[in-house]
N, CA, C and O of each residue as an XYZ file, in Angstrom:
524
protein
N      15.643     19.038   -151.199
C      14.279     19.302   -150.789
C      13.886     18.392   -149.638
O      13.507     18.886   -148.576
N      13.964     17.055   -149.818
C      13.594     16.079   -148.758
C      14.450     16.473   -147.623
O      13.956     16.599   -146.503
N      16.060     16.734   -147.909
C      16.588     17.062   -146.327
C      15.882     18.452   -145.376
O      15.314     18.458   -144.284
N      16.163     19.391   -146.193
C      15.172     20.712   -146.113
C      13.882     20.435   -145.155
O      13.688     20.850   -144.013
N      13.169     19.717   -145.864
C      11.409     19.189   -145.419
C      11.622     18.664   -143.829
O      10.980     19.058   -142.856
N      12.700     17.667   -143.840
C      12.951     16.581   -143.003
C      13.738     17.954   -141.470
O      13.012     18.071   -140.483
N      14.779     18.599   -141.474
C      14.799     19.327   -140.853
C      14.206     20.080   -140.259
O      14.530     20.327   -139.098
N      12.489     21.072   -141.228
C      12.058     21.710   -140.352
C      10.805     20.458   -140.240
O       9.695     20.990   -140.237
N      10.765     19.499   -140.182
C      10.395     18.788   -138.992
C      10.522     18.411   -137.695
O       9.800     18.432   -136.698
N      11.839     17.995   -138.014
C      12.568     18.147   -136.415
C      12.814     19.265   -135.705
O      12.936     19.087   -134.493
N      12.940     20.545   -136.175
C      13.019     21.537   -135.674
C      11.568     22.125   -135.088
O      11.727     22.912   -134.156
N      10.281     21.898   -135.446
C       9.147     21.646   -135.502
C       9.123     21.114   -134.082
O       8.668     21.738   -133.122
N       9.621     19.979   -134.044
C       9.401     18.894   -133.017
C      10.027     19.384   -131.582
O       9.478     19.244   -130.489
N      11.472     20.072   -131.870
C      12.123     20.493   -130.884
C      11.739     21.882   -130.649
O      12.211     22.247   -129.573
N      10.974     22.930   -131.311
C      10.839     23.837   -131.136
C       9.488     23.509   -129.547
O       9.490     23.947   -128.397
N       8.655     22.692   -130.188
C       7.631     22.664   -129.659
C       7.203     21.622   -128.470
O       6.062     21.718   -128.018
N       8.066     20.660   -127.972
C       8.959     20.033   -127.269
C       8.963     20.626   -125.868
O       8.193     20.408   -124.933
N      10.199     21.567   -125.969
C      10.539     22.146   -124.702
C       9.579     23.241   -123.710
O       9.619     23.529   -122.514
N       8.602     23.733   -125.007
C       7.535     24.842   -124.452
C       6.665     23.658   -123.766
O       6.679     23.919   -122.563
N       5.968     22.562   -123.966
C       5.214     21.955   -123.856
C       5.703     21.694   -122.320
O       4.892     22.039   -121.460
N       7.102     21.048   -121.811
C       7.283     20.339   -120.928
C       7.754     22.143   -119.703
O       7.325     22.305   -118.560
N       8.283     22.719   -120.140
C       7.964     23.717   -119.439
C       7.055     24.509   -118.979
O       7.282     25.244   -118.018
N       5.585     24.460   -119.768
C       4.590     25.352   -119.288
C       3.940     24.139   -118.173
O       3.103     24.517   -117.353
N       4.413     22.548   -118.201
C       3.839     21.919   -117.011
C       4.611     22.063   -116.021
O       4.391     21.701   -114.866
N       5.468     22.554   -116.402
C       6.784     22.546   -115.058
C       6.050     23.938   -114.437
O       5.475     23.842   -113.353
N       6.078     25.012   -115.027
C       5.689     26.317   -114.438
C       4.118     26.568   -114.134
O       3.743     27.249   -113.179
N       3.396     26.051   -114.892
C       1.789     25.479   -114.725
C       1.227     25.280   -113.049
O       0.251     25.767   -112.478
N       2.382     24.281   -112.535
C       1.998     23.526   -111.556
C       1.114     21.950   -111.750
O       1.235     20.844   -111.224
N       0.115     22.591   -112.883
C      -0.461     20.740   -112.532
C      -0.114     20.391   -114.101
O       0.710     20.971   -114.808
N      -0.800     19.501   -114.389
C      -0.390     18.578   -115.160
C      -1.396     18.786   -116.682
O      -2.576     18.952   -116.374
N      -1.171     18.805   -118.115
C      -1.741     18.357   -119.142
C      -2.207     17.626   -119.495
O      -1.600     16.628   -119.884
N      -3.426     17.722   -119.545
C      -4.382     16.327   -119.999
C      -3.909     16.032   -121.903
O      -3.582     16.787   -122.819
N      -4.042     15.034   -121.815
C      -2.940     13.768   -122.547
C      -3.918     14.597   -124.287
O      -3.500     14.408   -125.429
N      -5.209     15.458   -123.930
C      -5.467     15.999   -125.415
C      -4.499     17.153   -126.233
O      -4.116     17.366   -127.383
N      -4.374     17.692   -125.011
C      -3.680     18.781   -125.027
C      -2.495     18.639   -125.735
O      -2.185     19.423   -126.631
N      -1.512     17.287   -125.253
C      -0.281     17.323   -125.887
C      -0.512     16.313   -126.763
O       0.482     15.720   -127.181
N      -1.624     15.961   -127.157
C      -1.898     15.047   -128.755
C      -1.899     15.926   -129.617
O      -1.252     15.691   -130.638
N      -2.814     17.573   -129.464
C      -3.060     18.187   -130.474
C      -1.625     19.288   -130.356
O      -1.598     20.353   -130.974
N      -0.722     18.917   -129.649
C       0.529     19.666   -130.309
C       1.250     18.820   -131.024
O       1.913     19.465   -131.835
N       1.516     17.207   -131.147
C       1.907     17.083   -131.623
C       1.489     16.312   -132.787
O       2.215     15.627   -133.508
N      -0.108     16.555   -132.914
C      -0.494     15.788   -134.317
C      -0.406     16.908   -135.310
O      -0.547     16.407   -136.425
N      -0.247     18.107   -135.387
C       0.403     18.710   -136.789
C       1.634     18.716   -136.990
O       2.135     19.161   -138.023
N       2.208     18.283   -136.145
C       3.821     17.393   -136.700
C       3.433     15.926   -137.548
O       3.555     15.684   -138.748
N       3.046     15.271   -136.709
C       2.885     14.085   -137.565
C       2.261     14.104   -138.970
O       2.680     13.536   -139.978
N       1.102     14.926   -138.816
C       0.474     15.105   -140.057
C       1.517     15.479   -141.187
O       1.841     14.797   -142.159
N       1.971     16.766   -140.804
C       3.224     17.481   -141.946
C       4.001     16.443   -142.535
O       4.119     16.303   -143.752
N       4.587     15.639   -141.587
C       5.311     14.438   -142.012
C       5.127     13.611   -142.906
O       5.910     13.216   -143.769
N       3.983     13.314   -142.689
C       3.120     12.245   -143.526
C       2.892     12.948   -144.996
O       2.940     12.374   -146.084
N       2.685     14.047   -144.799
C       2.530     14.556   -146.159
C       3.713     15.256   -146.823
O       4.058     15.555   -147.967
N       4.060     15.350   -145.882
C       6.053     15.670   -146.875
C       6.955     15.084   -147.015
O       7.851     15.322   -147.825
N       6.875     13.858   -145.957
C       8.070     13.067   -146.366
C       7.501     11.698   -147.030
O       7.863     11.416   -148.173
N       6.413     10.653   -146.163
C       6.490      9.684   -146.378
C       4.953      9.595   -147.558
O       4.991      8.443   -147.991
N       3.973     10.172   -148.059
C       3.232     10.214   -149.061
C       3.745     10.645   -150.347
O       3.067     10.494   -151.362
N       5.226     11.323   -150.381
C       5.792     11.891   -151.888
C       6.441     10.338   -152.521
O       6.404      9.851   -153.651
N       7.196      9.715   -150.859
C       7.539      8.808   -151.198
C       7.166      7.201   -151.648
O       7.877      6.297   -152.085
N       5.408      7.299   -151.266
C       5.284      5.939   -151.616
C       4.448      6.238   -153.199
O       3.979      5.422   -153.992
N       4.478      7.185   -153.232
C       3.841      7.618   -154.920
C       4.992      7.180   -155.942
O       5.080      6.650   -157.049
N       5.805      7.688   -154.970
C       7.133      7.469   -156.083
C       7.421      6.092   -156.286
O       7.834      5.620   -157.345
N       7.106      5.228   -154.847
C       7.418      3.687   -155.059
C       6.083      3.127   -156.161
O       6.048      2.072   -156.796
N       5.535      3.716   -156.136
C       4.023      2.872   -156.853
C       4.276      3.179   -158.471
O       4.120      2.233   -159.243
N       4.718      4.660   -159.075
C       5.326      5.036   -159.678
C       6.323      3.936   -160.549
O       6.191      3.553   -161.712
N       7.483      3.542   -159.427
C       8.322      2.699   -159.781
C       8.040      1.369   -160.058
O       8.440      0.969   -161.152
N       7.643      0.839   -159.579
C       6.774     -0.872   -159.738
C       5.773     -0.815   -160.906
O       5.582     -1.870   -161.512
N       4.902      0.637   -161.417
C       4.198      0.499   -162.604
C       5.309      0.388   -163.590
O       5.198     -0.346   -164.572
N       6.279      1.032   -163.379
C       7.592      1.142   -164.703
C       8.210     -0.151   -164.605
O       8.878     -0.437   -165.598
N       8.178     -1.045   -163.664
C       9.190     -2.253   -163.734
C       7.776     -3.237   -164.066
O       8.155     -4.406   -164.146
N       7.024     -3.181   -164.174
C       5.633     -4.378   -164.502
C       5.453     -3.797   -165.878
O       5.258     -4.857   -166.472
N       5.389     -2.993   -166.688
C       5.561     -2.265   -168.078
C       6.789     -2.383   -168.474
O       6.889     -1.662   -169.467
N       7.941     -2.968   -168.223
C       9.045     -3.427   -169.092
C       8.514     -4.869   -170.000
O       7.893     -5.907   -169.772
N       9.210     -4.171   -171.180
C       9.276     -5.963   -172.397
C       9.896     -5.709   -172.776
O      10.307     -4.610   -172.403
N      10.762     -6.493   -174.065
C      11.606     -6.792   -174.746
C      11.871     -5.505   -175.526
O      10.988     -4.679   -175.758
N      13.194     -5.381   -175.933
C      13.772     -3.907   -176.598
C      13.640     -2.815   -176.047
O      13.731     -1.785   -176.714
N      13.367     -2.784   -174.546
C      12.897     -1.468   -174.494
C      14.530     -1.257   -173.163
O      15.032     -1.929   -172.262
N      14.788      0.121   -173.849
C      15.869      0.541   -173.029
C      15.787      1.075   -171.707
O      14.813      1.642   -171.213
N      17.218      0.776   -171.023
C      16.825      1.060   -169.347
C      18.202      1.608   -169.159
O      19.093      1.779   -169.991
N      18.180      1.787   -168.190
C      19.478      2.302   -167.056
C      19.157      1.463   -165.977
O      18.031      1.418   -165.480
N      20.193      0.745   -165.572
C      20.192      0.552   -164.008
C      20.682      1.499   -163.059
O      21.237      2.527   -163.444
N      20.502      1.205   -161.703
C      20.700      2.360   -161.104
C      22.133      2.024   -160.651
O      22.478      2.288   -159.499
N      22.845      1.538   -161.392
C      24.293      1.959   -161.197
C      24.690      2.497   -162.541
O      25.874      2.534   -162.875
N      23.831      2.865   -163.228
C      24.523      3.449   -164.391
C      24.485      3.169   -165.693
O      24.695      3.881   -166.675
N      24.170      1.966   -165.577
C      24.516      1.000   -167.022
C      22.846      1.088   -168.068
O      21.641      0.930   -167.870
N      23.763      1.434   -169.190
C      22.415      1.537   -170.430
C      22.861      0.413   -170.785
O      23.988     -0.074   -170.688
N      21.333     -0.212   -171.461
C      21.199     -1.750   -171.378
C      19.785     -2.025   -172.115
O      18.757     -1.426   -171.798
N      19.848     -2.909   -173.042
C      18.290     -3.167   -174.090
C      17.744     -4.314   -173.498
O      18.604     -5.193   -173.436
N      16.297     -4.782   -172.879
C      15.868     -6.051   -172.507
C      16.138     -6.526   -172.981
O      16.772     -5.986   -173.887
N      16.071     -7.722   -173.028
C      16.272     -8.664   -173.840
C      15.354    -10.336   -173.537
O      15.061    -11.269   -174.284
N      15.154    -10.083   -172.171
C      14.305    -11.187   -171.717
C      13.979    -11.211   -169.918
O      14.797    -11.044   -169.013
N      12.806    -11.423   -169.840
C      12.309    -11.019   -168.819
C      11.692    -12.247   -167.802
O      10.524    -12.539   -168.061
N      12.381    -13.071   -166.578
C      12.503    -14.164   -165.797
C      11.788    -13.931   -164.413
O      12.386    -14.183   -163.367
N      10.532    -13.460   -164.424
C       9.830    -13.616   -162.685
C      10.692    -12.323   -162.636
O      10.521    -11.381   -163.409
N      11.672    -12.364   -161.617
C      11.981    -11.002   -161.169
C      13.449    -10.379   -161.344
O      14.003     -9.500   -160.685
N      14.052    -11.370   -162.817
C      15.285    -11.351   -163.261
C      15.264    -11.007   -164.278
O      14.651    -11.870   -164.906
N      15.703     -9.862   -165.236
C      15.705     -9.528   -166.307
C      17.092     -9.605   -166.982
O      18.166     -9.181   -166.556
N      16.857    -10.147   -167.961
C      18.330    -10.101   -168.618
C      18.581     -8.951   -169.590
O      17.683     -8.521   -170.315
N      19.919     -8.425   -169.589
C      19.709     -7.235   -170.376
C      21.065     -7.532   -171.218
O      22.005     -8.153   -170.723
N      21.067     -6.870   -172.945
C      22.134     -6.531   -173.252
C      22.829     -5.175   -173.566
O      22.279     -4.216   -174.108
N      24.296     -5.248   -173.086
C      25.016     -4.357   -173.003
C      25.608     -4.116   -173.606
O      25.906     -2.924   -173.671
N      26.146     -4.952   -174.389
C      26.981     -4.392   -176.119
C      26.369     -6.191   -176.986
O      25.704     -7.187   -176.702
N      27.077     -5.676   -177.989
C      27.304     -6.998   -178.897
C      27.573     -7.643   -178.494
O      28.761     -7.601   -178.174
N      26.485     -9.310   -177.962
C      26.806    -10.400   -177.680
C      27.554    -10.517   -176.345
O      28.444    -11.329   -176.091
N      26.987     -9.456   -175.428
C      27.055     -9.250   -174.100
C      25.910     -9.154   -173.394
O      25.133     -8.205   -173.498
N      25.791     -9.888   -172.830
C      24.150    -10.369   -171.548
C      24.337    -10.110   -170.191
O      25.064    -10.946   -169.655
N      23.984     -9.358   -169.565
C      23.806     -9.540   -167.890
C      22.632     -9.602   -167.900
O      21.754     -9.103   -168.605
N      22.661    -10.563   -166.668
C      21.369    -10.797   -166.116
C      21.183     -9.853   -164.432
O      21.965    -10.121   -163.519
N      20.154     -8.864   -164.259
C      19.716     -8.854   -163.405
C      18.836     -8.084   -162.779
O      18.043     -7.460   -163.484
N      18.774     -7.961   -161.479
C      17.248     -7.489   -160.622
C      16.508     -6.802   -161.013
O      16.942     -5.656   -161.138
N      15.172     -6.996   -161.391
C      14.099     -5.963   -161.709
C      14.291     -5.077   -161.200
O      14.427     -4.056   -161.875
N      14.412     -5.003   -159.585
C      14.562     -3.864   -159.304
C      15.607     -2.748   -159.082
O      15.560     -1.777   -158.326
N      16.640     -3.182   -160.015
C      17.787     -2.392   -159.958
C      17.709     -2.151   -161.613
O      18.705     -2.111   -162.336
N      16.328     -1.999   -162.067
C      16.288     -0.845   -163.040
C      15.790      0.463   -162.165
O      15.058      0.606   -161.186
N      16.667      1.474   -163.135
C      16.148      2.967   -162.515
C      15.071      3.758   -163.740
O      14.594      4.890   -163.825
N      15.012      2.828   -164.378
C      14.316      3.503   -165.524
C      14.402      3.384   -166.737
O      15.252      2.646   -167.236
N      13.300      4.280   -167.663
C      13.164      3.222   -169.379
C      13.335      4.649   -169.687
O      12.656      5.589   -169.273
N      14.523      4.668   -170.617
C      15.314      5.627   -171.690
C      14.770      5.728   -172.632
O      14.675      4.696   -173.296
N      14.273      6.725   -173.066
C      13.614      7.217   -174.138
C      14.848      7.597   -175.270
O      15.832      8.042   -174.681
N      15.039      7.520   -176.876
C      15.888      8.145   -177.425
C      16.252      9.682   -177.724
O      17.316     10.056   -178.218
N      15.212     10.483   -177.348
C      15.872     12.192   -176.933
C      16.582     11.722   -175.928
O      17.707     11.362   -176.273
N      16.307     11.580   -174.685
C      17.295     11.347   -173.840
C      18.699     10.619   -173.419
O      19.538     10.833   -172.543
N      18.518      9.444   -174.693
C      19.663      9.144   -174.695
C      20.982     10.114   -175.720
O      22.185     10.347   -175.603
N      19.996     10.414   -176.607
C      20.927     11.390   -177.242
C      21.135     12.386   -177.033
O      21.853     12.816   -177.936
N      20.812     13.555   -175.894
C      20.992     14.448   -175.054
C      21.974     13.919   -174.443
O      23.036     14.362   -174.879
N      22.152     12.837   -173.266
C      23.060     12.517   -172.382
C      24.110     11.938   -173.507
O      25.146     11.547   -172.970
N      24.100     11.811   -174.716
C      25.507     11.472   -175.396
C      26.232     12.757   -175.821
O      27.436     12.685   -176.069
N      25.501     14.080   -175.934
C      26.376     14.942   -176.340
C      27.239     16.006   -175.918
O      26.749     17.103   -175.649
N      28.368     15.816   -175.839
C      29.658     16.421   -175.119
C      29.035     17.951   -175.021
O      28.721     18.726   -175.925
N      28.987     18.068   -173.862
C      28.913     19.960   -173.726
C      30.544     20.871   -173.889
O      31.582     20.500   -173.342
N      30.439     21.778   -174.537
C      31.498     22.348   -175.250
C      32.540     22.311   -174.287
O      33.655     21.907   -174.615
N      32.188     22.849   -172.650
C      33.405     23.304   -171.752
C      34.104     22.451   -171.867
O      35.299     22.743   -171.923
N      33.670     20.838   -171.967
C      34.686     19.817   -171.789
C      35.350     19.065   -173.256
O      36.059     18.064   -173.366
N      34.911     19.805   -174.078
C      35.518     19.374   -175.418
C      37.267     20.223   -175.906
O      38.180     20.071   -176.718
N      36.847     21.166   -174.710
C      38.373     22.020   -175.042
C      39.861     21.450   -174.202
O      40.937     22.013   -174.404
């Protein structure tokens, strides 16, 4: 979706680009500087609202979920690893990973707090690969 969005932006940009600098070429005189603001402020606008406003929701999103972590509560980091708090240091969290196994690290390389449907969904073998 984001590449999608992000393409017909630029395509947007280049579509509307070359008409602009050609109708001054064939025009004869010159575009006053409103003219080519208001072609290209509904590009910018689109932008703003498709690429970079989905994305800072999502960051604000993320920082409420990492300031709402405490103790026992399960995560994934975003490399993968399921992991129970275990203790929480300024901006270092220590987590455990099995029995009497501790890593410690970055708040922000949690991707998220695992609910138990979901962990027990993602534990169960789908048939194709059980054969």
């Amino acid at each position: 979706m984001k590449k999608s969005v992000g393409l017909l932006v630029l395509l947007a940009v280049v579509v509307l680009t070359p008409s602009s600098a050609f109708a001054q070429l064939v025009g004869g005189g010159a575009q006053s500087i409103g003219s080519v603001l208001m072609l290209f402020l509904p590009v910018f606008v689109l932008a703003y609202l498709l690429l970079f406003r989905p994305q800072q929701k999502q960051a604000k999103e993320h920082r409420a979920l990492l300031n709402a972590l405490k103790k026992d509560d399960r995560v994934i980091t975003s490399g993968g690893i399921y992991a129970t708090v275990s203790a929480i240091r300024g901006n270092i969290i220590e987590v455990k990973v099995a029995d009497s196994v501790y890593v410690q690290i970055s708040k922000q390389s949690v991707a998220g707090v695992v609910t138990k449907e979901a962990e027990e969904a993602a534990a169960k073998i789908p048939e194709i690969v059980k054969k």
